[in-house]
DSSP file (Angstrom, degrees, kcal/mol; ACC not computed):
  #  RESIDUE AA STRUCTURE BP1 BP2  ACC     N-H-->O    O-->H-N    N-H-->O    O-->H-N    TCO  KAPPA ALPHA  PHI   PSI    X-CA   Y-CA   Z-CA
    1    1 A X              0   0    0      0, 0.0     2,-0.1     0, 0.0     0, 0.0   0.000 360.0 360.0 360.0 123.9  119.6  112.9  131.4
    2    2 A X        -     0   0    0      1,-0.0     2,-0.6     0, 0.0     0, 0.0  -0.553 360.0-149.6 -94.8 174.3  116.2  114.3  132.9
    3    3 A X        -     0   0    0     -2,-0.1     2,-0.2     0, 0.0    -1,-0.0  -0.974   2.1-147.0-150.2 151.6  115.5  117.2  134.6
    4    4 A X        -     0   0    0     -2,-0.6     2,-0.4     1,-0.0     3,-0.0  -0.385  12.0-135.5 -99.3 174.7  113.2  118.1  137.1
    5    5 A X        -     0   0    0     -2,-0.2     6,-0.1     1,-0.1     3,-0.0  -0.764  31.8 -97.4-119.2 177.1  111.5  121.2  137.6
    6    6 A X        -     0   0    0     -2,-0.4     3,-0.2     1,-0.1    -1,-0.1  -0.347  40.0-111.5 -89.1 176.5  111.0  123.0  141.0
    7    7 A X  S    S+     0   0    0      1,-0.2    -1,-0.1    -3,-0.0    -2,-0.0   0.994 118.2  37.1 -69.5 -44.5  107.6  122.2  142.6
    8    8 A X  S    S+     0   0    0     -3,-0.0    -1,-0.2     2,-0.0     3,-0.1   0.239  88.0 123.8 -77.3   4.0  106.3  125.7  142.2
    9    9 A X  S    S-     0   0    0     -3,-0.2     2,-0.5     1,-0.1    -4,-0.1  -0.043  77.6 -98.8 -69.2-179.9  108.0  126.1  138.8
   10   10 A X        -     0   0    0      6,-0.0     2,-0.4     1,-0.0    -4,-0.1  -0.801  47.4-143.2 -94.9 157.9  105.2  127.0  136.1
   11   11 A X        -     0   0    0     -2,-0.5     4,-0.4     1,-0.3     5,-0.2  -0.870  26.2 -71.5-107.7 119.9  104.3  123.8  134.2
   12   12 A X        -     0   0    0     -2,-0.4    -1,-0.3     3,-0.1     4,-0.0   0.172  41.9-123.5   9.4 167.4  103.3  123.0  130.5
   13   13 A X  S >  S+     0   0    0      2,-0.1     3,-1.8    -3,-0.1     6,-0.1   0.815 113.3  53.2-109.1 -62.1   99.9  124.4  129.6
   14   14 A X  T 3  S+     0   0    0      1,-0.3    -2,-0.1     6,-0.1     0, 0.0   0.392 110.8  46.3 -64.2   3.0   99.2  120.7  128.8
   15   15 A X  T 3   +     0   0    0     -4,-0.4    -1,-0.3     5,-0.0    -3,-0.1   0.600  67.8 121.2-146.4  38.3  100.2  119.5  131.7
   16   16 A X  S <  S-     0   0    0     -3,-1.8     5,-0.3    -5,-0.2     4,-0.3   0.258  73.4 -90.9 -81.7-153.0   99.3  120.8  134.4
   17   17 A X  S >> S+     0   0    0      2,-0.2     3,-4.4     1,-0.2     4,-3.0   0.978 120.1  43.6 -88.1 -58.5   97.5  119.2  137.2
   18   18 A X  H 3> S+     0   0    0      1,-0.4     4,-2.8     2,-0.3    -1,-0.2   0.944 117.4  46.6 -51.0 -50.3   93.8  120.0  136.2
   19   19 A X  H 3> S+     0   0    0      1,-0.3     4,-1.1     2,-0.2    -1,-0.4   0.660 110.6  51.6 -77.0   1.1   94.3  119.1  132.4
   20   20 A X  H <> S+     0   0    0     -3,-4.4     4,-2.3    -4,-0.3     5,-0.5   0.657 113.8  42.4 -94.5 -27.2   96.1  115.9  133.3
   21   21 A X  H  X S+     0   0    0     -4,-3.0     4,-1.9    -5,-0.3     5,-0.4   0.978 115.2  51.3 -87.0 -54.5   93.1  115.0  135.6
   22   22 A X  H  X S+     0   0    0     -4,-2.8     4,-2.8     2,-0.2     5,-0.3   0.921 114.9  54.8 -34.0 -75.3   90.4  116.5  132.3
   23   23 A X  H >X S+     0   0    0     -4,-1.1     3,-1.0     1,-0.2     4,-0.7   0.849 111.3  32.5 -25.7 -74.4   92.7  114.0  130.2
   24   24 A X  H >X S+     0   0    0     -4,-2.3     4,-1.9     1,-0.2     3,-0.6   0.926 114.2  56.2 -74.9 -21.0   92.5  110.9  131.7
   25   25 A X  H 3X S+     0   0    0     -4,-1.9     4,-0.6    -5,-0.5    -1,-0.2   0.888 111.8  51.8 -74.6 -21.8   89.0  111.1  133.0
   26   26 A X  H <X S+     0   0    0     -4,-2.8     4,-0.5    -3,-1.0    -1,-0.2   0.453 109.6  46.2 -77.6   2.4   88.2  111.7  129.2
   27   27 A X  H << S+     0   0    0     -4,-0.7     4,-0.4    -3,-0.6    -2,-0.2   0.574 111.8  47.8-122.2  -1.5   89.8  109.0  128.0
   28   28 A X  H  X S+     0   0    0     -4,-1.9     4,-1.5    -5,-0.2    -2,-0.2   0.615 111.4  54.5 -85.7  -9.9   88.6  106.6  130.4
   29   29 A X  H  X S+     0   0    0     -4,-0.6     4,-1.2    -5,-0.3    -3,-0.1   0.909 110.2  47.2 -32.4 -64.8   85.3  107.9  129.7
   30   30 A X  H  X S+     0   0    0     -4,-0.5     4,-1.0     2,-0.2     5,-0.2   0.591 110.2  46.8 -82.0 -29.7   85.8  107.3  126.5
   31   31 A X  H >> S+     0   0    0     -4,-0.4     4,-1.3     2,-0.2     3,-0.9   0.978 114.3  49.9 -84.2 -65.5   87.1  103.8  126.5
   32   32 A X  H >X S+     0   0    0     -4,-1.5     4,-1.0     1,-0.3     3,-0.7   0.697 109.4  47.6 -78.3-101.6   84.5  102.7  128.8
   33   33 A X  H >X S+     0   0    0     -4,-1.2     4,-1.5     1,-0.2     3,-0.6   0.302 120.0  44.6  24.6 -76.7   81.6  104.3  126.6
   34   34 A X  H XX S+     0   0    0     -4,-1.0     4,-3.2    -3,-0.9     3,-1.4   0.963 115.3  53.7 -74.8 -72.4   83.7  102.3  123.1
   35   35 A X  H << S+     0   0    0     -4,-1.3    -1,-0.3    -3,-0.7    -2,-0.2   0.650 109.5  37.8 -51.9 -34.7   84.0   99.4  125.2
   36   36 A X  H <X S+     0   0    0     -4,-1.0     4,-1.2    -3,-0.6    -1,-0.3   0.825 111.9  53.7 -70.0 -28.8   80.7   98.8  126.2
   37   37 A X  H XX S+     0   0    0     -4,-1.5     4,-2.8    -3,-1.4     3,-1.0   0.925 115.2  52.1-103.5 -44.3   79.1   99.6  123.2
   38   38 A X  H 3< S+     0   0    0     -4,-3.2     4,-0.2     1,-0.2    -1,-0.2   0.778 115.1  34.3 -61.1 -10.1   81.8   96.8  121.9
   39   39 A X  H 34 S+     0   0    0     -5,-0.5    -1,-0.2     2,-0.2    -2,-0.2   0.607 111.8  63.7-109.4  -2.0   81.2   94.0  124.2
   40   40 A X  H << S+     0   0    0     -4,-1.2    -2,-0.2    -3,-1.0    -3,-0.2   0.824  98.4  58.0 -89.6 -38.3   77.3   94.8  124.2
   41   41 A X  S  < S+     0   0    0     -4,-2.8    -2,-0.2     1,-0.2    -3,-0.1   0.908 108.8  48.1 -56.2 -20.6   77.4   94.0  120.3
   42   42 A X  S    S+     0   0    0     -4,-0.2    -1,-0.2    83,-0.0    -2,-0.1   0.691  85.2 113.4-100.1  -6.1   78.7   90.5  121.2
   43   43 A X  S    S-     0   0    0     -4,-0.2     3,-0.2    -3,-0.1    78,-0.1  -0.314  80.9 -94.5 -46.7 136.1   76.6   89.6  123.7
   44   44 A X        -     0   0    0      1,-0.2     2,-0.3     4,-0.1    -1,-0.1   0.196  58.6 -76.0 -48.2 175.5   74.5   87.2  123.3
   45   45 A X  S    S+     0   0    0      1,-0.2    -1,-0.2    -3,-0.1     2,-0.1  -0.479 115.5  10.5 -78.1 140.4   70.6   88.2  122.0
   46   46 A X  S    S+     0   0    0     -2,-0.3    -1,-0.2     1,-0.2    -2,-0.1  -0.254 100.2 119.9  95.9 -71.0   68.6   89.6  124.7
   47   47 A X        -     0   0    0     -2,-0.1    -1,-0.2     1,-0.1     2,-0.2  -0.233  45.4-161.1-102.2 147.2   71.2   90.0  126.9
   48   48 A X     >  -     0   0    0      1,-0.1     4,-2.6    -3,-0.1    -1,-0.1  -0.397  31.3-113.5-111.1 167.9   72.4   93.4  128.5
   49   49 A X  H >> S+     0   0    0      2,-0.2     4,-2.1     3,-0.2     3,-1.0   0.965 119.3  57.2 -54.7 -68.1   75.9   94.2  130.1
   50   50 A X  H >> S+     0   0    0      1,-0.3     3,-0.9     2,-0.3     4,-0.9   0.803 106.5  50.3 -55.6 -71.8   74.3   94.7  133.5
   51   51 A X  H 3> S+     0   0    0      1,-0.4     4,-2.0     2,-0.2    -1,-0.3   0.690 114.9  43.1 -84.1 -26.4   72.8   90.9  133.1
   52   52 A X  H <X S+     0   0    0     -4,-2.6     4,-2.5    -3,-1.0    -1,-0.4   0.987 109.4  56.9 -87.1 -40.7   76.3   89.5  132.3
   53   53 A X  H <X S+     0   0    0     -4,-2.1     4,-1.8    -3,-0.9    -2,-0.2   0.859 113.3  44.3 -27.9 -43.1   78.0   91.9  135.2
   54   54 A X  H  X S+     0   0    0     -4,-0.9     4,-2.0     2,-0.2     5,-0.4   0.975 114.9  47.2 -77.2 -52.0   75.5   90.0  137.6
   55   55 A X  H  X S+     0   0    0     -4,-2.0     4,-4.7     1,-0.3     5,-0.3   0.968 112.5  52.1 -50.2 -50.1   76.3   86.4  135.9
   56   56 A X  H  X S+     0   0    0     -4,-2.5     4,-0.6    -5,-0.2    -1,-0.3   0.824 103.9  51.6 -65.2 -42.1   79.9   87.2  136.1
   57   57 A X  H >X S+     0   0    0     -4,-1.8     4,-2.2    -3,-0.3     3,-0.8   0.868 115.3  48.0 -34.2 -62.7   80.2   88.1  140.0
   58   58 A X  H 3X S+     0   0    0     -4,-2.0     4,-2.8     1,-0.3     5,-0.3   0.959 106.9  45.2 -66.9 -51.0   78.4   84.9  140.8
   59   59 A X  H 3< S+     0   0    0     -4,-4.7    -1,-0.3    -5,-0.4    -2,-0.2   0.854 118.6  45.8 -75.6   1.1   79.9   82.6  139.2
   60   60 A X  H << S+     0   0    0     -3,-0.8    -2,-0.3    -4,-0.6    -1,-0.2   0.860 125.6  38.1 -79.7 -31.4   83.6   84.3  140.4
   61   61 A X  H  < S-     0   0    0     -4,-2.2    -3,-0.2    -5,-0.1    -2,-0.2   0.976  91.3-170.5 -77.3 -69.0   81.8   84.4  144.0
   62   62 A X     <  +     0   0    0     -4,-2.8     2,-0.2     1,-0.2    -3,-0.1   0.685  56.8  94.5  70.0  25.9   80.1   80.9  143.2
   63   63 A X  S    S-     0   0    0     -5,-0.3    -1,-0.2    45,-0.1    -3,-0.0  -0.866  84.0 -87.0-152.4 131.1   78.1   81.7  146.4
   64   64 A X        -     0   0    0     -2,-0.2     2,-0.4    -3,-0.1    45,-0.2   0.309  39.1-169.4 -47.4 141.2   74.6   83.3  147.0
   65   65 A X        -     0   0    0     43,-1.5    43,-0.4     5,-0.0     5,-0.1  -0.972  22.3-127.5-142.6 131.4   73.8   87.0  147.4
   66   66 A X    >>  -     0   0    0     -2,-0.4     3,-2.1    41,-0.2     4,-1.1  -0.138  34.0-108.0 -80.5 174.0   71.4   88.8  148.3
   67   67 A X  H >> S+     0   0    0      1,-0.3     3,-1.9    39,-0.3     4,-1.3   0.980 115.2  53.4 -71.8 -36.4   70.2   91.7  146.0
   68   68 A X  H 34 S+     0   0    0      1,-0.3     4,-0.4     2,-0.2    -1,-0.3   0.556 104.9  53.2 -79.4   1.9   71.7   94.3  148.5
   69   69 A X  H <> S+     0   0    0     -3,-2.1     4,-0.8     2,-0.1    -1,-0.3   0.750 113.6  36.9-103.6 -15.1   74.5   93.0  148.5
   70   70 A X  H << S+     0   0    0     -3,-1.9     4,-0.5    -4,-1.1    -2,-0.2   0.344 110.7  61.3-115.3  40.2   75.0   93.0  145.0
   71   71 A X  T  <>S+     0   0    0     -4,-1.3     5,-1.7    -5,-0.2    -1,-0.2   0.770 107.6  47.2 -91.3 -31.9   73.4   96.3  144.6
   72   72 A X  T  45S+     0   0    0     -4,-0.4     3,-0.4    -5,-0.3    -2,-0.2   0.742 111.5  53.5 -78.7 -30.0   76.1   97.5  146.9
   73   73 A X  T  <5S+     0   0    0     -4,-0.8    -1,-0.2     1,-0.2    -3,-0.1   0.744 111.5  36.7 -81.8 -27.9   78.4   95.9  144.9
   74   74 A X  T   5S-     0   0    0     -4,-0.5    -1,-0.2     2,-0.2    -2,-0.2   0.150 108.2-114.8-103.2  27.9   77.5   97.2  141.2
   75   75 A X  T   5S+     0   0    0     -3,-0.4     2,-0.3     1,-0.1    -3,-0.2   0.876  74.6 122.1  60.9  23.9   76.8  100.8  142.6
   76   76 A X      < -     0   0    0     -5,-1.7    -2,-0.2     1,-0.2    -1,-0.1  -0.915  68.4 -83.7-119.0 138.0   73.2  100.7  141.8
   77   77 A X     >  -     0   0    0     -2,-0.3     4,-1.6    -3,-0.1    -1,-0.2   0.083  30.1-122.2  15.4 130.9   70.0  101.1  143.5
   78   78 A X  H  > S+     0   0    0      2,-0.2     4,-1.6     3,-0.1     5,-0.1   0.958 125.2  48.5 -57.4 -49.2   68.3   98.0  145.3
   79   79 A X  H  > S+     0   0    0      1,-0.3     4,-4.3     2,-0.2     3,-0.2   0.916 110.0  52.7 -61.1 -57.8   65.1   99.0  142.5
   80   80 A X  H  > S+     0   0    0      1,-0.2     4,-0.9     2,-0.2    -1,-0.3   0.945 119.2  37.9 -22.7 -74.1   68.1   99.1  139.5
   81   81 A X  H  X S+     0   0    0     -4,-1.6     4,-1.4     2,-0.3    -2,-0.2   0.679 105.1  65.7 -72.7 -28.7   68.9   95.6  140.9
   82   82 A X  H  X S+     0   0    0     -4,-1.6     4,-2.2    -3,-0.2    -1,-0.2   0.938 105.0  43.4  28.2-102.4   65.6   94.7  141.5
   83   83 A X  H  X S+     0   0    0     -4,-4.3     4,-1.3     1,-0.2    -2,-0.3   0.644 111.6  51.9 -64.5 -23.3   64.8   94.7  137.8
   84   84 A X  H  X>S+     0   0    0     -4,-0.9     4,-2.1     2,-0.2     5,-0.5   0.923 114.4  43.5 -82.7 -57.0   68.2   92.9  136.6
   85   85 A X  H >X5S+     0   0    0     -4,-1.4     4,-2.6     1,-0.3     3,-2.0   0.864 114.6  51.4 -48.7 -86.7   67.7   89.8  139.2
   86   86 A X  H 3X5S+     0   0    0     -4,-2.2     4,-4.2     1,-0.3     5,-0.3   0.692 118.2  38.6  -5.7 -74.1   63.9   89.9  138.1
   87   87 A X  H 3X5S+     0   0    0     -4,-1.3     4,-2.9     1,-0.3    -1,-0.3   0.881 116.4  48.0 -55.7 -43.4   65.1   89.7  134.1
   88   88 A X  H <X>S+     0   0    0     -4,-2.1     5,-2.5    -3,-2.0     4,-1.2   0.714 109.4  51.7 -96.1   0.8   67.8   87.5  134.5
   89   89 A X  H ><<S+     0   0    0     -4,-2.6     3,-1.9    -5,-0.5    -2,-0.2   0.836 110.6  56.8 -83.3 -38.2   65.4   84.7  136.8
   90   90 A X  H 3<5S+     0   0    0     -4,-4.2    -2,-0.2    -5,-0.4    -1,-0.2   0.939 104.5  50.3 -48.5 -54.2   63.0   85.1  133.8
   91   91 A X  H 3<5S-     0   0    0     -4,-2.9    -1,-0.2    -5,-0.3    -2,-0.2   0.547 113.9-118.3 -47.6 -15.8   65.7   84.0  131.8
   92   92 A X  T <<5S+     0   0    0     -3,-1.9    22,-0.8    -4,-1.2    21,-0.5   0.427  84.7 120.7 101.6  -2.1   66.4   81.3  133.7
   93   93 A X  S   <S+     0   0    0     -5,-2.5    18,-0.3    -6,-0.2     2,-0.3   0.666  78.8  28.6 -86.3  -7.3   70.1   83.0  134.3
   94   94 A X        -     0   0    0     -6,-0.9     2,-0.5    16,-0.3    16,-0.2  -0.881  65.0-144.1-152.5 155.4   69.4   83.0  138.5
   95   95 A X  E     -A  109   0A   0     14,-1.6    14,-1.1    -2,-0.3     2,-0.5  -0.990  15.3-161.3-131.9 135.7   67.6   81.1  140.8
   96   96 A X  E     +A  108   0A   0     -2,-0.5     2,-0.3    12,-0.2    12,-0.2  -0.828  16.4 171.8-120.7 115.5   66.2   83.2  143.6
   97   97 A X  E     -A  107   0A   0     10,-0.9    10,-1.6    -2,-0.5     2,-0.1  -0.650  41.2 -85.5-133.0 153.6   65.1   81.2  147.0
   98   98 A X        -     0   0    0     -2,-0.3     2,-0.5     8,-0.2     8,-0.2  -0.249  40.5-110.7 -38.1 143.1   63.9   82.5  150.5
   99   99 A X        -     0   0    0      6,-0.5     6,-0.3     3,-0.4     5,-0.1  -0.934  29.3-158.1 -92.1 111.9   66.6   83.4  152.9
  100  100 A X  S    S+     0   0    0     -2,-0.5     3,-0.2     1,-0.2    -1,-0.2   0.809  93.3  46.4 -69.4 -37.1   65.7   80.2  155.5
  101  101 A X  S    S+     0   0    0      1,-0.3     2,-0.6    -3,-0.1    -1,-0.2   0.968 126.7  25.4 -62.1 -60.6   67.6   82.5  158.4
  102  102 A X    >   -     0   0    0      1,-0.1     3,-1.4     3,-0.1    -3,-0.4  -0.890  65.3-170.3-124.4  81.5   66.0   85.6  157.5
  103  103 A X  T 3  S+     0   0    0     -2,-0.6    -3,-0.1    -3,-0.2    -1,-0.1   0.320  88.5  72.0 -80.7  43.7   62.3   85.3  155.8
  104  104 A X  T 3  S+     0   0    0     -5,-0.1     2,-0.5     1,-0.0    -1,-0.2   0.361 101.2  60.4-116.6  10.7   62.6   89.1  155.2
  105  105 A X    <   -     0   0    0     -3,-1.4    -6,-0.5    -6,-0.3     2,-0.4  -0.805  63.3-129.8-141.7 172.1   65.3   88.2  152.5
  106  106 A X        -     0   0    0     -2,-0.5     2,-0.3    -8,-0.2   -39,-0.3  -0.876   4.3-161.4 -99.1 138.3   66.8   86.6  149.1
  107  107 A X  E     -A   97   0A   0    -10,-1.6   -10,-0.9    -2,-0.4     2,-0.3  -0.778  15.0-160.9 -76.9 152.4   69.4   84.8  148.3
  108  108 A X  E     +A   96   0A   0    -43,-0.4   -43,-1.5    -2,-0.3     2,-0.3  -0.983  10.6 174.7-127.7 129.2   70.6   84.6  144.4
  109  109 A X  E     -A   95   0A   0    -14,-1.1   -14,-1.6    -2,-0.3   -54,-0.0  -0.999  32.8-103.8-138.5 149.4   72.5   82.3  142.9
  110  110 A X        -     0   0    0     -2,-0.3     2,-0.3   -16,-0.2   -16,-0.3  -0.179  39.0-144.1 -68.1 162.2   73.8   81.5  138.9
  111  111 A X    >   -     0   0    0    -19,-0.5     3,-2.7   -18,-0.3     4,-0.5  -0.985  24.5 -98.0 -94.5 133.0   72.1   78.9  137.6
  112  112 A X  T 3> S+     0   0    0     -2,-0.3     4,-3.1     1,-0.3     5,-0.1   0.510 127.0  45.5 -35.5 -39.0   73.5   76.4  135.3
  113  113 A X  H 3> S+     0   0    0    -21,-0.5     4,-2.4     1,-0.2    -1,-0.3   0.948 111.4  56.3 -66.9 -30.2   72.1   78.0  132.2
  114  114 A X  H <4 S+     0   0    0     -3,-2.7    -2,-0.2   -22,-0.8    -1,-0.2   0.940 103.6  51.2 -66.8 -48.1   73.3   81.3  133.7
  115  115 A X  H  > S+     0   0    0     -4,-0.5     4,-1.5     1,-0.2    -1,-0.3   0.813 113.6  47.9 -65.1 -35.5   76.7   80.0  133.9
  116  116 A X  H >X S+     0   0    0     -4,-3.1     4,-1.4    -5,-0.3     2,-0.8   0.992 113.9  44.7 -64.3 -57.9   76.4   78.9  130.0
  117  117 A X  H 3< S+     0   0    0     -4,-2.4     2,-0.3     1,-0.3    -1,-0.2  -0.713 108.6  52.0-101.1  93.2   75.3   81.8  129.0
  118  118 A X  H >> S+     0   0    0     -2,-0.8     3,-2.9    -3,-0.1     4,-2.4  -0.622 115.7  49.4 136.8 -86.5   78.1   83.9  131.3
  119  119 A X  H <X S+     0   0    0     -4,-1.5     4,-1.2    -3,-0.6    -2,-0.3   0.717 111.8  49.8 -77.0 -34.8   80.8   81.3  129.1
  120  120 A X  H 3X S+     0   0    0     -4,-1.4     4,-1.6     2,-0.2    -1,-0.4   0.820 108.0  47.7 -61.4 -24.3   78.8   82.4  125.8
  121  121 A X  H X> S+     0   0    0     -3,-2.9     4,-1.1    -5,-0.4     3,-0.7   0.986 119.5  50.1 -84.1 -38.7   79.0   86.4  126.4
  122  122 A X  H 3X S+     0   0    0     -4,-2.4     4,-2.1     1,-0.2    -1,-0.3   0.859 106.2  46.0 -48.3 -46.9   82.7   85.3  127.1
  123  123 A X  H 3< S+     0   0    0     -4,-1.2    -1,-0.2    -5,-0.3    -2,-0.2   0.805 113.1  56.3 -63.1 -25.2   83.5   83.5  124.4
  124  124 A X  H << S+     0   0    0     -4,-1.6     4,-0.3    -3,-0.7    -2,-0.2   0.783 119.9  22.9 -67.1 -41.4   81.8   86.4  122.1
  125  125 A X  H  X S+     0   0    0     -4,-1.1     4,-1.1     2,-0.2    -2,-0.1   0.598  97.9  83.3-114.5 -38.9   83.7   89.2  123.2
  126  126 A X  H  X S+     0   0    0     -4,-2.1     4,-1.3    -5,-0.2    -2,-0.1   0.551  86.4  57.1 -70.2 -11.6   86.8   88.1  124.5
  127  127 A X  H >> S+     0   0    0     -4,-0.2     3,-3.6     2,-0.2     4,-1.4   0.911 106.1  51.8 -87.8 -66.0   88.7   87.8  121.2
  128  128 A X  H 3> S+     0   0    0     -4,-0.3     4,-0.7     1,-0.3    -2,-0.2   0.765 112.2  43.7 -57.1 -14.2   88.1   91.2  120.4
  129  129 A X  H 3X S+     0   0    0     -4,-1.1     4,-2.1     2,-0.2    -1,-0.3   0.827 112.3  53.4 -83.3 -14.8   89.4   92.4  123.6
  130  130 A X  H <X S+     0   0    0     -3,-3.6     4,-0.6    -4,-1.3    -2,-0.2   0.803 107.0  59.9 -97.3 -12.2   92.2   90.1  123.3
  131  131 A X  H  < S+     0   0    0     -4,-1.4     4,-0.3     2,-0.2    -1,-0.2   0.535 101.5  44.5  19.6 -75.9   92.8   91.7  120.1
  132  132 A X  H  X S+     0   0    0     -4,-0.7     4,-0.8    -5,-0.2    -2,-0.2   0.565 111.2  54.6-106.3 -15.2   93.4   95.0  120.9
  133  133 A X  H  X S+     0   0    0     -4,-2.1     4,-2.3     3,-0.2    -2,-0.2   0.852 104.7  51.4 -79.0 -20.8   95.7   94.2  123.7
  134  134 A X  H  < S+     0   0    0     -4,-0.6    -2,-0.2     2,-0.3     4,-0.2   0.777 115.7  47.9 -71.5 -37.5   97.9   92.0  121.5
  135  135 A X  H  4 S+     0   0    0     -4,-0.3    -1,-0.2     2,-0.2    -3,-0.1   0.850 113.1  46.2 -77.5 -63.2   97.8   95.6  119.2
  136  136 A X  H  < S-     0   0    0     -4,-0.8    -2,-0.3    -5,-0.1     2,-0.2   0.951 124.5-107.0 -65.0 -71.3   98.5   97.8  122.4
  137  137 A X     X  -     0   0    0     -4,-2.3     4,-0.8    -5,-0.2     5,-0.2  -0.544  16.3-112.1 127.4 147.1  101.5   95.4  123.4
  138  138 A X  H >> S+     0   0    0     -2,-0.2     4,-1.9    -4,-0.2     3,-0.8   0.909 112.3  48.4 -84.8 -52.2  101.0   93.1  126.4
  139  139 A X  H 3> S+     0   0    0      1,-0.2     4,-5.2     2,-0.2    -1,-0.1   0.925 103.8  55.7 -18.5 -73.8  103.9   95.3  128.5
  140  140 A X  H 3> S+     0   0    0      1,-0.2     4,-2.7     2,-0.2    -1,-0.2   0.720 115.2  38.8 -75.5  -3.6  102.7   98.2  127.8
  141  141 A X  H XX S+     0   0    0     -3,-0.8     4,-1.9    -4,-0.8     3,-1.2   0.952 107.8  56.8 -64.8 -65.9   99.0   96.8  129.5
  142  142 A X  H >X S+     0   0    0     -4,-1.9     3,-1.2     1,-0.2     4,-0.6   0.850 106.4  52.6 -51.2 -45.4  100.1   95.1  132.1
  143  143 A X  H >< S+     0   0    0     -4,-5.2     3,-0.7     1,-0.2     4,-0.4   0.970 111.7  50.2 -37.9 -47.0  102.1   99.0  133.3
  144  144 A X  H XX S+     0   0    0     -4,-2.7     4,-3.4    -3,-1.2     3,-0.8   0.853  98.2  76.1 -68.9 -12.5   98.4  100.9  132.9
  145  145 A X  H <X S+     0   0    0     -4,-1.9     4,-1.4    -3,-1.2    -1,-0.2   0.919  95.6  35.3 -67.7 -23.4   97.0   98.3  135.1
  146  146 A X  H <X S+     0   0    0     -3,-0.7     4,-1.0    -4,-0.6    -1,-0.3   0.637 119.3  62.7 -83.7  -2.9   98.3   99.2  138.8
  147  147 A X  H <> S+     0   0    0     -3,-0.8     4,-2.0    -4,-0.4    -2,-0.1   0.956 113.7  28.4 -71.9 -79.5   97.6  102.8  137.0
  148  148 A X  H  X S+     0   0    0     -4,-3.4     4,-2.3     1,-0.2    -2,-0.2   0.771 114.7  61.1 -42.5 -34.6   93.8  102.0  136.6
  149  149 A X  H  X S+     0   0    0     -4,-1.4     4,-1.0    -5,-0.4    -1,-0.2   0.918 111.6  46.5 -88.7 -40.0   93.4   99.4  139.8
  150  150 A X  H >X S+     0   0    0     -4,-1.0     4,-2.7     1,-0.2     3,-1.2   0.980 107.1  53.2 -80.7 -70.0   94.5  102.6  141.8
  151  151 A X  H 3< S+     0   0    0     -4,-2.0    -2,-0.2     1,-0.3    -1,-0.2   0.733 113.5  48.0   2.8 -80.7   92.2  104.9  140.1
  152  152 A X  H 3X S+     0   0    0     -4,-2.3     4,-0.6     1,-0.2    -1,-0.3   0.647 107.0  48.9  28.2 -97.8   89.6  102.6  141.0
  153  153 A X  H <X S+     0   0    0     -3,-1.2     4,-0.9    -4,-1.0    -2,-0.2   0.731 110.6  53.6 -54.1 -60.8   90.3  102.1  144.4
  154  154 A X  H >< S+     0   0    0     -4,-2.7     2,-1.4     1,-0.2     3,-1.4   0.009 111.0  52.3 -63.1-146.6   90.5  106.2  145.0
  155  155 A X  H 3> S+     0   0    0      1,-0.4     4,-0.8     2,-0.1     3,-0.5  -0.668 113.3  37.3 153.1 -65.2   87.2  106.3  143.4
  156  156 A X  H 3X S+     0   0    0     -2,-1.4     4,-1.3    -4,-0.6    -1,-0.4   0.618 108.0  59.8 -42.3 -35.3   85.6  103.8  145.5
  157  157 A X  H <X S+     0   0    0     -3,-1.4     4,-1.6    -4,-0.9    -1,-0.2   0.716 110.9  48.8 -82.3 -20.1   87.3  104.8  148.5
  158  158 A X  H  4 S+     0   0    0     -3,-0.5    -2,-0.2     2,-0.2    -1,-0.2   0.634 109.2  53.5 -91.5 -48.4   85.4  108.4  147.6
  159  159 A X  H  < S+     0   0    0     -4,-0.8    -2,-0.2     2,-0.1    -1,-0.1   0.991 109.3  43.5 -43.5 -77.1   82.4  106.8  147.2
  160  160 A X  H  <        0   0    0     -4,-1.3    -2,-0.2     1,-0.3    -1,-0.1   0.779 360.0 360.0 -19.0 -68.6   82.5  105.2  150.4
  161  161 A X     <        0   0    0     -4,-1.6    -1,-0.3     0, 0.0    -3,-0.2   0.495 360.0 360.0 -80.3 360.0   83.7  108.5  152.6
């Protein structure tokens, strides 16, 4: 049997509203911090999280963008985005063409190597993540996810307003 409490009743020290919001924004902190630092070791050589974010958006889009739009899209700076495009056409990971419509813009789109090299950083990384959900339980992920996707969402929407 559970029991509720009134709204105004006094609350756990540990759980009240401000120290539940301090918690989980330190432990998603702190998994995102662990997590990069995990999926940056498996990356291929040379290549940075931000260059596989960019690889990965295109080849899910698997249609051209211009940097502002995925400057808008990773939360960065046009300049920020700039320099990724820049690194990854040196690499061979983008191809970056005149806008035919508009010559006051770019298109970008993956290029075949980008797309191997996208399927490498995948191949690298993805066992250890799939790893530590198989550890965690697949249930009990799949529950935190609409948890997180809302989180997110508020977060964006915050941005945004």
């Amino acid at each position: 049997m559970t029991t509720t409490t009134a709204p105004n009743a006094p609350q756990p020290k540990d759980q009240t509203p401000d120290r539940l919001a301090a918690s989980l924004f330190a432990e998603v902190l702190i998994a995102d911090q662990l997590s990069r630092n995990l999926i940056s070791k498996a990356l291929p050589r040379g290549m940075q999280i931000s260059h596989f974010s960019v690889l990965n958006l295109l080849a899910h889009m698997n249609e051209e963008r211009t940097p502002a739009e995925l400057a808008a899209a990773f939360h960065v700076t046009r300049g920020a985005m700039t320099n990724t495009l820049s690194r990854l056409e040196w690499a061979g990971h983008v191809h970056i063409r005149p806008d035919w419509d508009d010559a006051r813009r770019k298109l970008v789109a993956i290029s075949p190597a980008g797309r191997a090299a996208r399927d490498a950083a995948i191949a690298a990384f993805m066992p250890l993540i799939a790893d530590i959900v198989r550890d965690i339980g697949a249930d009990r992920v799949r529950a935190t996810l609409p948890v997180l996707r809302e989180l997110r969402l508020r977060l964006a929407g915050d941005e945004n307003g």
